[in-house]
C-alpha positions as CSV (number, residue, x, y, z in Angstrom):
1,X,239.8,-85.7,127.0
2,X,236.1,-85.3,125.6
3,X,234.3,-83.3,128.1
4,X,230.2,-84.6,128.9
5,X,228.5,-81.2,128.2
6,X,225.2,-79.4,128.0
7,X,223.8,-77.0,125.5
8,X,221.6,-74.2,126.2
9,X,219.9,-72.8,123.5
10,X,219.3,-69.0,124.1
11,X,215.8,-67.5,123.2
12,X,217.2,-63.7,124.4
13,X,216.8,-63.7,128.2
14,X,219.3,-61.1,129.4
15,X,220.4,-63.8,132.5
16,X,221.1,-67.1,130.0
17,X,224.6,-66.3,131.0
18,X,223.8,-67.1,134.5
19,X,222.4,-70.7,133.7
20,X,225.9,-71.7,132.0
21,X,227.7,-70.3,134.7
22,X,225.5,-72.5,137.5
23,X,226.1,-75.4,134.9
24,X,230.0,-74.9,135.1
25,X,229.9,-74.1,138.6
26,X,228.5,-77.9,138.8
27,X,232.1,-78.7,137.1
28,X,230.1,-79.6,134.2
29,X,231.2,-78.0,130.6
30,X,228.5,-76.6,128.8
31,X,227.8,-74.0,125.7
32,X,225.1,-71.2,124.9
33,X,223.8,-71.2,121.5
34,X,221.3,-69.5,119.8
35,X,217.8,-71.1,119.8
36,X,217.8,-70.9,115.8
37,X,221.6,-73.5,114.9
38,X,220.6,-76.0,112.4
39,X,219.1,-79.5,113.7
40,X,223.0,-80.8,111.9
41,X,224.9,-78.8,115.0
42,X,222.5,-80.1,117.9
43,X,222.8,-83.5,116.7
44,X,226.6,-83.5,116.2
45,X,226.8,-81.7,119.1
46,X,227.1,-84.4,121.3
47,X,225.0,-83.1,124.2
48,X,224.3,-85.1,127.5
49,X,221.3,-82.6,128.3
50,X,220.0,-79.2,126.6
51,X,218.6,-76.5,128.3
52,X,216.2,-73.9,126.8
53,X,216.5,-70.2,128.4
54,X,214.0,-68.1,128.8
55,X,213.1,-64.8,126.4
56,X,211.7,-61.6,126.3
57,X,208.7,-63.1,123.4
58,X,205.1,-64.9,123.1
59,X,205.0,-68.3,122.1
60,X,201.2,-66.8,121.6
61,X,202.0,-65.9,118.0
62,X,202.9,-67.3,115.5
63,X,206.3,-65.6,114.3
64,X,208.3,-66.0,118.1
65,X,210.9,-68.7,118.6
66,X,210.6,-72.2,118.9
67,X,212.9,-74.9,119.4
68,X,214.1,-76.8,116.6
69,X,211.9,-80.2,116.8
70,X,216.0,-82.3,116.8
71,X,215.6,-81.0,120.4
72,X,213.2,-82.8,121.4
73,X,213.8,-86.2,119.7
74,X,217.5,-86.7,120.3
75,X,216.6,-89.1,123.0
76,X,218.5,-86.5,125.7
77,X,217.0,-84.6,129.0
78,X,215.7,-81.3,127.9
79,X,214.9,-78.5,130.7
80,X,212.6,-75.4,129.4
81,X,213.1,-72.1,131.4
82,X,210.4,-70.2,131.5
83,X,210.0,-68.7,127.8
84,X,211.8,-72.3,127.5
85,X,209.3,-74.6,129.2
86,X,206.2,-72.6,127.4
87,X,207.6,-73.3,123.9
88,X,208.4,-76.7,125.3
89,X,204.2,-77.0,126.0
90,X,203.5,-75.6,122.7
91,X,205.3,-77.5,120.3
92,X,204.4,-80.7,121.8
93,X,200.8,-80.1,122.7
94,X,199.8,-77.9,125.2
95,X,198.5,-74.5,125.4
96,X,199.9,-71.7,126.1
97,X,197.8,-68.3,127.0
98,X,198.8,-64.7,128.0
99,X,197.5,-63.3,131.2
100,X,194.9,-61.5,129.5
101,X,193.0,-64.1,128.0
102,X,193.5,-66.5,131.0
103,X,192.4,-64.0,132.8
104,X,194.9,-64.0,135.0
105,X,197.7,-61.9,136.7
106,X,200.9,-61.4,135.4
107,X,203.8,-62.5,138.1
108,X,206.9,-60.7,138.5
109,X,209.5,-61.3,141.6
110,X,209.4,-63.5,144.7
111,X,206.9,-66.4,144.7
112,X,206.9,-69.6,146.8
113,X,206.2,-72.5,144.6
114,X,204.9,-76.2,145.8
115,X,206.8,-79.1,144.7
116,X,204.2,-82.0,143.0
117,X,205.2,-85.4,141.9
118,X,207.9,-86.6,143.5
119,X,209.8,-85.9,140.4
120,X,213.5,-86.9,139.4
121,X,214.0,-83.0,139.1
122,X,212.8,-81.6,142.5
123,X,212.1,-84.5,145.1
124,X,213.8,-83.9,148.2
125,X,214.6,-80.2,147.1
126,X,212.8,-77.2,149.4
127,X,213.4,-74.7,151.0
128,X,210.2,-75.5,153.4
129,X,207.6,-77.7,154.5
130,X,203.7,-77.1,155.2
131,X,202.4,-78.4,157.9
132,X,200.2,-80.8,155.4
133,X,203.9,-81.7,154.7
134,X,203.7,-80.1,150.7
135,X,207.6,-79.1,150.0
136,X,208.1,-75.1,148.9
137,X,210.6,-73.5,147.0
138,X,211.2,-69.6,147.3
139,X,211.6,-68.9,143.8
140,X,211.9,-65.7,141.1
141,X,209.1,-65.7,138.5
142,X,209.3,-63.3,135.4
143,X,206.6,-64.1,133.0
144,X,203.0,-62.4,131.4
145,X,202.3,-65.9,129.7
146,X,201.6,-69.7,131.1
147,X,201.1,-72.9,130.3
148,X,197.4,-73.7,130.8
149,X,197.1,-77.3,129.6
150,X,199.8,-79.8,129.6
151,X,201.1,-81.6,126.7
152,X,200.6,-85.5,126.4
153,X,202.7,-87.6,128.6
154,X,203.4,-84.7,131.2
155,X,202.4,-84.3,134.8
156,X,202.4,-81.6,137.2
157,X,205.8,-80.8,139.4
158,X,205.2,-77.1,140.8
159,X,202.3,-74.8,141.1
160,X,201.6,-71.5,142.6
161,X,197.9,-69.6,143.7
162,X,198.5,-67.2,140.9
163,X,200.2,-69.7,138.2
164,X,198.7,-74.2,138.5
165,X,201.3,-74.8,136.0
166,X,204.2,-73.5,137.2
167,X,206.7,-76.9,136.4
168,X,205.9,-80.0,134.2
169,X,207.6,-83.4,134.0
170,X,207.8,-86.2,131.3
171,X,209.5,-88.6,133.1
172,X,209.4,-91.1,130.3
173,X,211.7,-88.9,128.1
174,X,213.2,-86.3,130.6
175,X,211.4,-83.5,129.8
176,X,211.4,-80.7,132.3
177,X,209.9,-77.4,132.2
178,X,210.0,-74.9,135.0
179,X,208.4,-71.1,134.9
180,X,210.3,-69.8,137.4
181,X,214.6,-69.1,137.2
182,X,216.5,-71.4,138.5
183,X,219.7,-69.5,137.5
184,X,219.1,-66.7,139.5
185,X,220.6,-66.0,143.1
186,X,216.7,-64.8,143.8
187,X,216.0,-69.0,143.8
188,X,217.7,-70.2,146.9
189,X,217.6,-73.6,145.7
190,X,218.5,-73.0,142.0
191,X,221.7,-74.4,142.3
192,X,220.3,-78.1,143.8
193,X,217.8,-78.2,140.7
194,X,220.5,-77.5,137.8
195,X,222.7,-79.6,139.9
196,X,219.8,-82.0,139.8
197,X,219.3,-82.0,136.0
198,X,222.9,-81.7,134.4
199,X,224.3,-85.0,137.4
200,X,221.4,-87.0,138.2
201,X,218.9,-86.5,135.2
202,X,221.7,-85.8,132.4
203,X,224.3,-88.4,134.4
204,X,227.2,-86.1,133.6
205,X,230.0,-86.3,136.0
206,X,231.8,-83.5,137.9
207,X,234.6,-83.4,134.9
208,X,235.1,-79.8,134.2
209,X,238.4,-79.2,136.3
210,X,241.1,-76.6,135.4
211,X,243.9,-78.7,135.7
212,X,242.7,-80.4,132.6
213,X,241.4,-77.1,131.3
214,X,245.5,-75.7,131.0
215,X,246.8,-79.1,129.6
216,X,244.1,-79.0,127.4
217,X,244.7,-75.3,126.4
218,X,248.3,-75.3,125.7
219,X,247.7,-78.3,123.4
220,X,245.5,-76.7,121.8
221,X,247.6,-73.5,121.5
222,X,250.4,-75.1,120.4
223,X,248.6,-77.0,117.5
224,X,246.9,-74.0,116.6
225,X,250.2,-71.7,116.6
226,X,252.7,-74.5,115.5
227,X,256.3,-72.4,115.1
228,X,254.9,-68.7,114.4
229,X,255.1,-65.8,116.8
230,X,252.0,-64.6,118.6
231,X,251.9,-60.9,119.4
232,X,249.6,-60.3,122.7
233,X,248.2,-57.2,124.1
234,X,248.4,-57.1,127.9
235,X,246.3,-54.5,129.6
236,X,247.2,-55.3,132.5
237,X,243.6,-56.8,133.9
238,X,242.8,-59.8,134.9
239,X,242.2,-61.6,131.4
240,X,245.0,-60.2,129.7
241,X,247.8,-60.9,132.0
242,X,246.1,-64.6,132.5
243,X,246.3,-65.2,128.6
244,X,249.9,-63.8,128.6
245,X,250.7,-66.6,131.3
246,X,248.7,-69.6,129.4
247,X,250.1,-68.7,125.9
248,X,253.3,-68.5,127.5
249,X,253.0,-71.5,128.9
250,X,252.1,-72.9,126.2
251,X,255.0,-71.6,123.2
252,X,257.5,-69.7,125.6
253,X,260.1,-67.1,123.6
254,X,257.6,-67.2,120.2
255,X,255.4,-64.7,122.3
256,X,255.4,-61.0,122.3
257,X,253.7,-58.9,124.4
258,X,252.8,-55.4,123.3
259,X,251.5,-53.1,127.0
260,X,250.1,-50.0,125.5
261,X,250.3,-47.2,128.0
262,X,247.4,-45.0,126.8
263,X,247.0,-43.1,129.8
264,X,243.7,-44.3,131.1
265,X,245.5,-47.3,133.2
266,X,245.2,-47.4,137.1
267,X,248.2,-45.3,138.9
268,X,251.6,-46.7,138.3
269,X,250.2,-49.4,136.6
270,X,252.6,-49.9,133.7
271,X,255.4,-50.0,136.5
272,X,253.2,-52.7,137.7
273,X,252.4,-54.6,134.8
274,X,256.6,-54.6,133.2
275,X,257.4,-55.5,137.2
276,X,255.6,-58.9,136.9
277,X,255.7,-60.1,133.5
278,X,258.9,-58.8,131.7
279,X,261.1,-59.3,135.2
280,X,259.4,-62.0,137.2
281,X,257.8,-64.0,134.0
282,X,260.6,-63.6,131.8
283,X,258.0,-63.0,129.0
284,X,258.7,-60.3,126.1
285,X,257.7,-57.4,126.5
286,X,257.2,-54.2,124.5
287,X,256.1,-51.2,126.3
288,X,254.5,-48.6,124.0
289,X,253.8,-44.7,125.1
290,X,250.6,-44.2,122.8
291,X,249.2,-41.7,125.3
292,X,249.4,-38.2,123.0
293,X,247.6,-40.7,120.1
294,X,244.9,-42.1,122.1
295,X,244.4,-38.3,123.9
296,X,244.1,-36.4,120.2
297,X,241.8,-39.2,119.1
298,X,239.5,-38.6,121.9
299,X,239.5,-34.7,122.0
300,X,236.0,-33.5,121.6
301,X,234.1,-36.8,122.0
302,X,232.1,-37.4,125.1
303,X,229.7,-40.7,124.3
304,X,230.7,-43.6,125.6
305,X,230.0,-45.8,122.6
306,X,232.0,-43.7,120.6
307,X,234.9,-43.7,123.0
308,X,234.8,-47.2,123.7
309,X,235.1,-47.5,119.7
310,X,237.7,-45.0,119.1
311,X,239.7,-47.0,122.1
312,X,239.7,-50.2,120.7
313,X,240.3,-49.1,116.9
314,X,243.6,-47.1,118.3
315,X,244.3,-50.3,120.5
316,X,244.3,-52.9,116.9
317,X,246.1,-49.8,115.5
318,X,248.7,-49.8,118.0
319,X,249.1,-53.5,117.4
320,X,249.2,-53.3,113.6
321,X,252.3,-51.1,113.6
322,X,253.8,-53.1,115.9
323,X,253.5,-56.2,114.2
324,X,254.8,-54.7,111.3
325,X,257.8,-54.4,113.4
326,X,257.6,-57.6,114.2
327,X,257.4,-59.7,110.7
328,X,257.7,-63.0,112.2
329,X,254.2,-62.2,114.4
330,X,251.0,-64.1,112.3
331,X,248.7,-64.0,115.7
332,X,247.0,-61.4,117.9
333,X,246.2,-63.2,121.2
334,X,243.5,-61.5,123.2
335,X,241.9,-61.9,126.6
336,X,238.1,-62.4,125.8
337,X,236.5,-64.4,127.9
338,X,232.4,-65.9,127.2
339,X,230.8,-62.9,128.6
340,X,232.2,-60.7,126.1
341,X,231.6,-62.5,123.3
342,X,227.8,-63.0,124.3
343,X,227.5,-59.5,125.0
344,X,228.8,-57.9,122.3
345,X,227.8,-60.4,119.6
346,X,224.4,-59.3,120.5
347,X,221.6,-61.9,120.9
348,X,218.5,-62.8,118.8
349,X,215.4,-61.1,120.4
350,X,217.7,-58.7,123.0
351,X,219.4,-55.8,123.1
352,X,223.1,-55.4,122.9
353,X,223.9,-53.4,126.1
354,X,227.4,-52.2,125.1
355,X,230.3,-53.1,122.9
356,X,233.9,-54.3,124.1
357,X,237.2,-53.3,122.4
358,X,238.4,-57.4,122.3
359,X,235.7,-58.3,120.8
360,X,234.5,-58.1,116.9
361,X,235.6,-54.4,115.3
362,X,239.0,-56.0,113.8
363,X,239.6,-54.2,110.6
364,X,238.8,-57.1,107.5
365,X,242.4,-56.6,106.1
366,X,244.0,-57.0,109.4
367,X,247.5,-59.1,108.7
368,X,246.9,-61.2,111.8
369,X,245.1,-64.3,112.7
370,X,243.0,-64.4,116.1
371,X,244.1,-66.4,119.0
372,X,241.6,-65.9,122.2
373,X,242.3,-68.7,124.7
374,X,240.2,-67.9,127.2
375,X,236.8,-66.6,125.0
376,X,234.9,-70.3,126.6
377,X,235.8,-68.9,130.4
378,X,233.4,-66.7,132.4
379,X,235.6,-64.1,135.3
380,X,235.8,-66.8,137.9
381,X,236.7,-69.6,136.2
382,X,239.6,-67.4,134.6
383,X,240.6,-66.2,137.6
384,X,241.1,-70.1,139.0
385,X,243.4,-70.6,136.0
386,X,245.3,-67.5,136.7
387,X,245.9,-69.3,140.4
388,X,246.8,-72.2,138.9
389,X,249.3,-70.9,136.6
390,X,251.2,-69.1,138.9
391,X,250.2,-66.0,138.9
392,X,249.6,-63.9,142.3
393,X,246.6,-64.3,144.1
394,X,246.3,-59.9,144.6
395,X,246.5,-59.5,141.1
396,X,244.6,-62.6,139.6
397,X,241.7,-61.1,142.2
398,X,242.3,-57.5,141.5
399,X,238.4,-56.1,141.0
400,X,237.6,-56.1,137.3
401,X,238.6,-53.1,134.9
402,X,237.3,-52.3,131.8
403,X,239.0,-52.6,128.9
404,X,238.8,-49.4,127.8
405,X,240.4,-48.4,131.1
406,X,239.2,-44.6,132.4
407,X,238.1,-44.0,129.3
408,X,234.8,-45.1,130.5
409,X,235.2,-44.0,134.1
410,X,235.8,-40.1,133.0
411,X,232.4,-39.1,131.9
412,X,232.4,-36.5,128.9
413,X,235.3,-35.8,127.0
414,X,239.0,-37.4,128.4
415,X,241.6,-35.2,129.3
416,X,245.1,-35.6,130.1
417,X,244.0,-34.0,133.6
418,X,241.2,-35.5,134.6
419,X,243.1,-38.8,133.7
420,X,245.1,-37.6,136.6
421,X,243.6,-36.5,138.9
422,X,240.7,-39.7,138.4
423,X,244.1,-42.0,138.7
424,X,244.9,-40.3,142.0
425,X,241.5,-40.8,143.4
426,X,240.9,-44.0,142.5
427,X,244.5,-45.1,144.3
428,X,243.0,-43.7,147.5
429,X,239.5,-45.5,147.2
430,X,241.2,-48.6,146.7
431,X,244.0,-48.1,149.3
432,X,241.6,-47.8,151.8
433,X,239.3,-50.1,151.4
434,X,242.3,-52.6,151.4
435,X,243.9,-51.1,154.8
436,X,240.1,-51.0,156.3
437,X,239.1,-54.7,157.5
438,X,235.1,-55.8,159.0
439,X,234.9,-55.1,162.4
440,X,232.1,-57.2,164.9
441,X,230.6,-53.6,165.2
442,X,230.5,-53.7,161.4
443,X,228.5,-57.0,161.6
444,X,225.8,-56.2,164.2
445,X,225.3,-53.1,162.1
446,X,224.3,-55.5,159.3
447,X,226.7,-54.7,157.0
448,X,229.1,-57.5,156.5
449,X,228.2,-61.4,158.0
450,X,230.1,-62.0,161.0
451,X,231.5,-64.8,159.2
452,X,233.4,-61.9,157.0
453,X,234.5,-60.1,160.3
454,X,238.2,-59.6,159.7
455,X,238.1,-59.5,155.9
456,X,239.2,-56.2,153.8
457,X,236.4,-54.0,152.4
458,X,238.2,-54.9,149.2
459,X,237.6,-58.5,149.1
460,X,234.3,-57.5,150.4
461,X,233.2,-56.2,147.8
462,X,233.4,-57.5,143.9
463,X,234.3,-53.8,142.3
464,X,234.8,-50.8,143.7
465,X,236.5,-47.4,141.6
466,X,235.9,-44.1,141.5
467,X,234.1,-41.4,138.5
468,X,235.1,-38.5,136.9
469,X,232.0,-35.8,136.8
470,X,232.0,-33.3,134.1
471,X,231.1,-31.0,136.3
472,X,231.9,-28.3,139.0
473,X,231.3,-27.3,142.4
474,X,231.7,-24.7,144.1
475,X,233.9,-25.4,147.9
476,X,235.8,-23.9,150.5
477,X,239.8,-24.6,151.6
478,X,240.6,-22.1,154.6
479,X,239.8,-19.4,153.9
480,X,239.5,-19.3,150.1
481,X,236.6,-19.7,147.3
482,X,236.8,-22.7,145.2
483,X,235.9,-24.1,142.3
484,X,236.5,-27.8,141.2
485,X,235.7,-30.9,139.9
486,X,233.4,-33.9,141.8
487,X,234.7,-37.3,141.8
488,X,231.7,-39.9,142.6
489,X,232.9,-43.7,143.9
490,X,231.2,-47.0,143.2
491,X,231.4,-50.0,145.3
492,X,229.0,-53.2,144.5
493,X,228.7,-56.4,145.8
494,X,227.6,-59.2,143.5
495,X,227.8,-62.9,142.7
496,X,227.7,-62.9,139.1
497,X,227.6,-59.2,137.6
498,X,224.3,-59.3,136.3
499,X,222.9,-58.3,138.7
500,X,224.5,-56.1,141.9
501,X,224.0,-54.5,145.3
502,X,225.5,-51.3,146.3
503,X,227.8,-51.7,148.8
504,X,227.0,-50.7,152.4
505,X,230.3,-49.6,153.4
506,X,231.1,-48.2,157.1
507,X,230.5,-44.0,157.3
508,X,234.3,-43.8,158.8
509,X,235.5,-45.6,155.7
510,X,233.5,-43.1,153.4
511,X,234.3,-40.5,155.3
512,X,238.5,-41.5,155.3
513,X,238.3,-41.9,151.4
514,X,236.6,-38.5,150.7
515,X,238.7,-36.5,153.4
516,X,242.1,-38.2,152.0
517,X,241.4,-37.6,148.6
518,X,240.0,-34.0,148.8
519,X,243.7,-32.9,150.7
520,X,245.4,-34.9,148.8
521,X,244.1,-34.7,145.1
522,X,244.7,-30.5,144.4
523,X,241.3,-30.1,141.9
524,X,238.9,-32.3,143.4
525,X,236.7,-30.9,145.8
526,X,233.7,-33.0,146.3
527,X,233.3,-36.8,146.6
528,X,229.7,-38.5,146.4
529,X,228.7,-42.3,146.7
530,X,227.1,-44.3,144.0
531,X,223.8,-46.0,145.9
532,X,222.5,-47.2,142.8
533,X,221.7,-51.1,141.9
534,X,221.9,-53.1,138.8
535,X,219.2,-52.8,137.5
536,X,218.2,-50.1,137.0
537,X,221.7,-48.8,136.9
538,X,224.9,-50.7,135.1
539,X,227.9,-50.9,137.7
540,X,229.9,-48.9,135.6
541,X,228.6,-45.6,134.7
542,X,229.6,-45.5,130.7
């Protein structure tokens, strides 16, 4: 079936992610793009609605983005976000000015916005009321420009002391333009607004379920594949092992899956992994012991961009020689998912934070073709299809890993022992925190809601591992001098991994984890706890 769908054109904010994630969450299927396609691929496009993000530029001069004009005659609801609604203004006729010559302050954070209008976009949606009966919205405002003048044919929908114009309606066409986020968690009504646009102003229905998503898939898989083999490799995480099950699902025996034990995996986790695919699956797998490769590649190299590219090279290496092996193989399956592929593609007019081994770096001659079933699926939505196809709920919501495994998670060069003894460590962080469940004593101490009183500290939080320092400290066992190595843990509590929390876990948890892992892991000797947020800090440490 042909899905109703929205397209977001990205002008380089580093949350556009979020908006198509509150847009699927709506069960509504929906595409970013960048803000510069041709006016041929909007128009064939097929959009019920398009969405313009916000960006890091000035629609003040003359050589920022703008929106290709196709946008705004197609005939179709258009909402501008931020950077989005102040291009919006421009191109059709309003002004735009930066704080400076408005003479005005810049606005940054929390804000409480009033609702105007009566509009199709925000009537009946606040978060409070004035006594003069004015409807408010607690909202998160990131900009240095506004929109002093409104184009022809708009009204007013939102204001604020320090910003008049703070959302604009055409109600005639369905333009909207907001200057504050409604993607981010920060906006406690964000979700009712997009909700709003992409249902009542776009008229999309709630159509973007995964039962249909896994028919839908294994057609498409099928048609793509026809007869030949697919070669897969299964790391074990989340994405990989639920792209094993949906290409299996979809072609049976004519996969192969290829587990490379480099080392750098969780404890026992190729036990794990050949346990619930080769023997309760019944898919094919090839387990391959490319530890003493990947470990003499990475002798001497301590940055993480250069590990993580050394990782994934020996990973399509490892791959290569084994589809030589297997001659009837013409596919490499992967489990990218949207966020990588956003990520690591890098985006016009922002930064590329970090590159993933799944995605781009495949060598021009490689012999196979690409097959990446999930790369339209963001973490949760792949996660729901995992469910749904069978797989256990305790792996399917295992915390995420990175693809590069430890790799990233032993800072400095990566030895065969601090492999070890990180493994060991991380076994007990994550042992714990699944024996340890909220207590009411936890929840008046304002650390969990009592509605999570009884939960794990696992499922409690949304990742949680431990760190490898490159460094020594100086200790005491009995009686003796000693001198080892620090292991720091990480636990952080978020919605959508762009932006996270540290995790306020109970002292007597803390205090378990380091205790067990300092008798019971000979060479560590000090554990320390990660209170660091995203931003400023990523949530994992390379």
């Amino acid at each position: 079936m042909a899905h109703q769908k929205i397209l977001i054109l990205d002008f380089g904010s580093q949350v556009t992610q979020l908006i198509a994630r509150r847009v699927r969450e709506a069960k509504v299927f929906c595409e970013i793009h960048p803000y510069d396609v041709s006016a041929d691929f909007i128009r064939d496009y097929g959009a019920q609605g398009i969405i313009l993000s916000g960006g890091p530029n000035s629609v003040t001069t003359d050589d920022t983005p703008r929106a290709p004009a196709v946008v705004f005659e197609l005939g179709v609801p258009v909402l501008g976000i931020c950077y989005g609604m102040q291009t919006m203004a421009q191109q059709l006729g309003g002004q735009v000015m930066t704080a400076e010559a408005a003479g005005k302050a810049r606005e940054f954070g929390y804000a409480e916005v009033r609702a105007h209008g009566h509009t199709a976009l925000l009537n009946d949606i606040a978060d409070f009321y004035t006594d003069e009966g004015h409807g408010m919205l607690k909202v998160w405002m990131s900009h240095g420009d506004s929109v002093m003048a409104l184009p022809p044919g708009f009204k007013l929908m939102a204001s604020t002391p320090a910003c008049p114009i703070a959302g604009m309606a055409d109600e005639t066409r369905h333009f909207y333009g907001l200057q504050f986020h409604p993607e981010v968690t920060h906006t406690a009504q964000g979700r009712a607004i997009l909700d709003r646009f992409v249902h009542g102003v776009c008229g999309c229905g709630a159509d973007w379920v995964m039962g249909d998503y896994i028919s839908e898939a294994v057609r498409s898989i099928q048609q793509q594949v026809g007869q030949e083999e697919v070669i897969l490799g299964l790391s074990g995480g989340v994405d990989s092992s639920v792209a094993a099950a949906l290409i299996h699902r979809a072609i049976g025996r004519q996969l192969t899956c290829v587990f490379v034990d480099h080392g750098l995996l969780r404890l026992n986790e190729g036990d794990l992994v050949m346990d619930m695919f080769a023997r309760n699956l019944g898919v094919k797998v090839i387990r391959v012991d490319a530890v003493a490769a990947f470990m003499d590649k990475l002798a001497g190299v301590s940055d993480p961009e250069q590990k993580r590219k050394i990782i994934g090279k020996e990973f399509v290496e490892v791959f290569q020689a084994e589809a030589q092996k297997l001659p009837a193989a013409k596919w490499l399956a992967q489990g990218t998912i949207y966020p990588d592929v956003i990520e690591s593609a890098g985006k016009k007019g922002a930064h590329n934070i970090k590159s993933h081994h799944n995605v781009g770096g495949l060598p021009a001659d490689m012999h196979l073709k690409l097959l990446e079933p999930l790369r339209e699926l963001f973490k949760d939505e792949v996660r729901e299809l995992g469910v749904a196809l069978g797989l256990p709920r305790e792996m399917v919501y295992r915390h995420p890993f990175p693809g590069p495994g430890l790799g990233v998670r032993i800072l400095g060069e990566v030895k065969r022992e601090s492999a070890r003894l990180l493994q060991q460590a991380d076994a007990i962080f994550i042992d714990e925190l699944r024996a340890t469940h909220a207590t009411p004593r936890d929840a008046a101490a304002g650390l969990c809601p009592e509605a999570d009183i009884g939960k794990s500290w696992y499922d409690l939080t949304s990742q949680a591992f431990a760190v490898f320092l490159p460094v020594r400290s100086v200790g005491v066992m009995g009686d003796g001098r000693t001198y080892e190595n620090v292991v720091a843990l990480r636990a952080v509590i978020t919605s959508d991994f762009m932006t996270a929390h540290w995790a306020h876990l109970p002292y007597e948890l803390l205090a378990r984890v380091a205790n067990r892992i300092i008798n019971e892991v000979r060479g560590l000797n000090r554990v320390v706890y990660d209170i660091s947020g995203k931003p400023p800090a990523t949530i994992e440490w390379e």
